[in-house]
N, C-alpha and C positions, 0 to 999 in steps of 0.2 A: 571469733575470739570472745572470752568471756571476761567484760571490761569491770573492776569492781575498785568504789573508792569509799573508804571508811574514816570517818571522825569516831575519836576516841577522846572520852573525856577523863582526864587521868585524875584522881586528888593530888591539892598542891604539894604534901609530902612526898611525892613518887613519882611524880613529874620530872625531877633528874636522872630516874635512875630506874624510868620506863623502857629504853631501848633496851639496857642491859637487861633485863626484866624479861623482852621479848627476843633475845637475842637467839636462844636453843629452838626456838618457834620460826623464827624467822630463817635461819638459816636450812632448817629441815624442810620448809617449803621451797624455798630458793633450790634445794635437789630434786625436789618431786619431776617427773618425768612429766612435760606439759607446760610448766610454769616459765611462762613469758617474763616477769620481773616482778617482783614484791617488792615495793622500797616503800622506807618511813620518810616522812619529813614532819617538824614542828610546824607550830603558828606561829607566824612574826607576832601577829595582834592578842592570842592567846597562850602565854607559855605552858599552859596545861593541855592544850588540845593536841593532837597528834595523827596525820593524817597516812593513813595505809594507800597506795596506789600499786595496784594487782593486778593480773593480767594469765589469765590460762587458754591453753587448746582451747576447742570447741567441748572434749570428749574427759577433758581432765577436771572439769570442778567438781564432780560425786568423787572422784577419790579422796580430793585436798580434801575435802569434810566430811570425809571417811576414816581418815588416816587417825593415826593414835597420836600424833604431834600436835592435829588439830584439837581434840579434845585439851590434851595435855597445856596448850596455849593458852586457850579460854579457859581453864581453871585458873593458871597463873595471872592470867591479867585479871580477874573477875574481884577477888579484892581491893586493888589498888583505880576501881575506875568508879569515877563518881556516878556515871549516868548509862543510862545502854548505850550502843554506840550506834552513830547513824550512817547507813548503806546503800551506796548507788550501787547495784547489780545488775549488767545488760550484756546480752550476746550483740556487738557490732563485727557490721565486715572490718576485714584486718589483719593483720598478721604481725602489728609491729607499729612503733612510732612511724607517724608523717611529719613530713618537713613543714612548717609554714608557713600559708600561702600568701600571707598578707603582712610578713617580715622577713623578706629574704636576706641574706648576710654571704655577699662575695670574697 
């Protein structure tokens, strides 16, 4: 599986109104044939940063960044982001969230 997590540094004008922003992006990957999950979440500690957690096939990441949504995405957000944005990208074994092995919940 191809595990990929992204900080996004948004300027503070467009930090509300970042998801919306990324909403036509996001959702056109969340159909891509491959895609494990794409979800956003905020910073508690920085309300402008915003983190991407992704997840494809083995065989599916040259299409995502292939695709004309991708392009389409990073035009849109390329304005409203203060800084480039920083990328963990790794193929781990996988297929899917694991449960925790050192908080279990009966």
């Amino acid at each position: 599986m191809i595990f990929i997590v992204v900080k996004y540094d948004v300027k503070p004008e467009f930090a509300d109104t970042f998801i919306e922003l990324t909403r036509e992006f996001t959702q056109a990957t969340r159909a891509e044939p491959g895609n494990k999950w794409f979800e956003w979440s905020r910073s508690v500690e920085n309300a402008n940063e915003f983190v991407l957690v992704e997840a494809f096939d083995d065989n599916a990441g040259e299409a995502h960044v292939s695709s004309p949504h991708f392009k389409q995405g990073l035009d849109a957000m390329r304005p409203v982001l203060a800084s480039t944005p920083k990328i963990v990208s790794r193929l781990i074994e996988g297929e899917d969230w694991d449960e925790m092995g050192e908080l279990k919940i009966d």
